[in-house]
C-alpha positions in Angstrom: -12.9 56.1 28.5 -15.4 57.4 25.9 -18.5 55.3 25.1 -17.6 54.6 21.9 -14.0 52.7 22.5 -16.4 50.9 25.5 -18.3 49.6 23.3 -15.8 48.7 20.6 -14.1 46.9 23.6 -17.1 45.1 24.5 -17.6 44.1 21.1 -14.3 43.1 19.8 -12.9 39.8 18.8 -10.4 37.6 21.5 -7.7 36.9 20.1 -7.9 33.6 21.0 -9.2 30.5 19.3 -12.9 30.0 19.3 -14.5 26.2 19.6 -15.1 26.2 15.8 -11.9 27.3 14.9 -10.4 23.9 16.5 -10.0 20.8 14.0 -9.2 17.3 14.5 -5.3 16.5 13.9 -4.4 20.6 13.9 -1.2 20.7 15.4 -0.3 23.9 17.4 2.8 25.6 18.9 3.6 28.3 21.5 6.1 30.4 21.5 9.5 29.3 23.8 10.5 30.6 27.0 13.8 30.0 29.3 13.3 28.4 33.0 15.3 30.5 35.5 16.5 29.8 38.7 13.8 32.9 39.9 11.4 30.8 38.6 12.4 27.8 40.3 12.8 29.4 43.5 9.8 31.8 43.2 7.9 28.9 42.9 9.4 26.7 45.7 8.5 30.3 47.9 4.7 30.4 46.3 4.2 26.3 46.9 5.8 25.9 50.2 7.7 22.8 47.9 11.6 23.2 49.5 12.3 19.6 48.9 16.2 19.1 48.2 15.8 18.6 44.0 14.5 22.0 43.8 16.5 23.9 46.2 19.6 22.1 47.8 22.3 22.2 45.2 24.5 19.8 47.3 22.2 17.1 47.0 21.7 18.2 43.3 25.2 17.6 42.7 24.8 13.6 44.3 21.9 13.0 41.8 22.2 12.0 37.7 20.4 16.1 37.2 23.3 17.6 39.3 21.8 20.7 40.1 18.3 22.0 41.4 15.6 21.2 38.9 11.8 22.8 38.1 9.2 21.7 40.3 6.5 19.5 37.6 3.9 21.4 38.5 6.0 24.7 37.5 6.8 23.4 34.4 3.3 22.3 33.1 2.0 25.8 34.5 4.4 27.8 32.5 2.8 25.9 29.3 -0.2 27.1 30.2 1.2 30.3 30.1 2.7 30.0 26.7 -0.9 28.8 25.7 -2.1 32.4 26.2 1.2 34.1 25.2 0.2 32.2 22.1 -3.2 33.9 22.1 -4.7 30.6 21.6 -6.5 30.9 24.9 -6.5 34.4 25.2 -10.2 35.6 25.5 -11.8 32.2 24.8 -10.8 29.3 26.9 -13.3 28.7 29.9 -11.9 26.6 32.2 -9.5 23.5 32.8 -11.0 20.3 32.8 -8.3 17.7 32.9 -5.2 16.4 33.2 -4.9 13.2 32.1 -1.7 10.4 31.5 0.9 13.4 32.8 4.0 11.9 32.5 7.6 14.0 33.6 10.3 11.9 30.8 13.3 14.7 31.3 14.1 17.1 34.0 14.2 21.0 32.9 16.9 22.8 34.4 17.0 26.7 34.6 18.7 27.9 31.5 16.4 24.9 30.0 13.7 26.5 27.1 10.3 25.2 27.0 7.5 25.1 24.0 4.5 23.4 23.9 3.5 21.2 20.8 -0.1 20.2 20.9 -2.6 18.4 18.3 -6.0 18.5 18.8 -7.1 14.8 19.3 -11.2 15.3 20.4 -14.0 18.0 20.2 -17.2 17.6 21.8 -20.4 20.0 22.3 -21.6 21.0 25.3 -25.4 21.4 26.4 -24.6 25.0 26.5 -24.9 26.6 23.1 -21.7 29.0 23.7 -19.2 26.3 24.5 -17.4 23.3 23.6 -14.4 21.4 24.6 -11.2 20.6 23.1 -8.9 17.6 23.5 -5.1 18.0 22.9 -2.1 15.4 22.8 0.2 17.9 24.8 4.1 17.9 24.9 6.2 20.3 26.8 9.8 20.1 24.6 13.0 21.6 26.0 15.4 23.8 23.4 16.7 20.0 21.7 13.5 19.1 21.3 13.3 16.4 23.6 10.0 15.4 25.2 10.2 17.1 29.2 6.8 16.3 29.9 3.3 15.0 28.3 -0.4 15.1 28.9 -3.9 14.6 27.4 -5.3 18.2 28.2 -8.8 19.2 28.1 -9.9 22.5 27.6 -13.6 24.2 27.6 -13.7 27.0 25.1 -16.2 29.6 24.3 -18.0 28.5 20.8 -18.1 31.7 18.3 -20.9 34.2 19.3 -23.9 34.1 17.0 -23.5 37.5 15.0 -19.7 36.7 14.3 -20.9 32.9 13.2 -23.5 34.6 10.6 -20.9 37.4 9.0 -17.6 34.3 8.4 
């Protein structure tokens, strides 16, 4: 790689959301995506998590869900993963910090397909000058639109470098 597209690499805008860019109330939505049985069982295989919901479709088929669903855990991950297919976290978000009133309301079968719908709820500074932290009223919603899962998620994100704050 030449020195120039380095350095235009180094310099260049995330495409994620910056700290600043955040408001109170904004309201935010990823793109969907469809739960498959790979996924389920991929993750079972990953988490060590066999337990009959997730992988015996007998017992499935005794239960109100009637065949295997997504682990929780899957689910909520696979938001995060249509946070940054999003690009709202792509570049800029710094770490997890919290989880907070995660509730499961439906079960999410494969074939089942997932967005995200988040507002923004708090924003606080940080005693670093580079980052602040986000809030977010988060619901995972299945293809009708129904509520699968909800959290309070917070978020640390990078805060917009100086030079880019100064030019807009």
């Amino acid at each position: 790689m030449d020195k120039e597209k380095a350095d235009k690499m180094a310099t260049s805008r995330p495409r994620g959301m910056y700290y600043e860019e955040f408001e109170i109330g904004m309201e935010l939505r990823t793109p969907r995506r469809t739960v498959t049985l790979t996924d389920i069982v991929n993750f079972a295989g990953i988490t060590g998590d066999f337990n009959a919901p997730h992988s015996d479709h007998e017992f499935c088929k005794t239960q109100s869900y009637g065949e295997p669903i997504a682990h929780g855990p899957l689910v909520w991950s696979m938001a995060g993963g249509l946070g940054y297919a999003s690009g709202i976290t792509d570049g800029t978000v710094v770490a997890m910090l919290g989880v907070d009133k995660w509730r499961v309301h439906l079960p999410v079968k494969h074939g089942d397909t997932i967005h995200v719908v988040q507002r923004v709820i708090a924003m606080r500074e940080t005693s670093k000058p580079d980052k602040g932290i986000v809030t977010f009223d988060r619901e995972i919603r299945n293809q009708r639109d129904e509520v699968v899962q909800s959290a309070i998620a917070t978020n640390m994100y990078l805060r917009r470098p100086p030079a880019e704050t100064a030019q807009g």
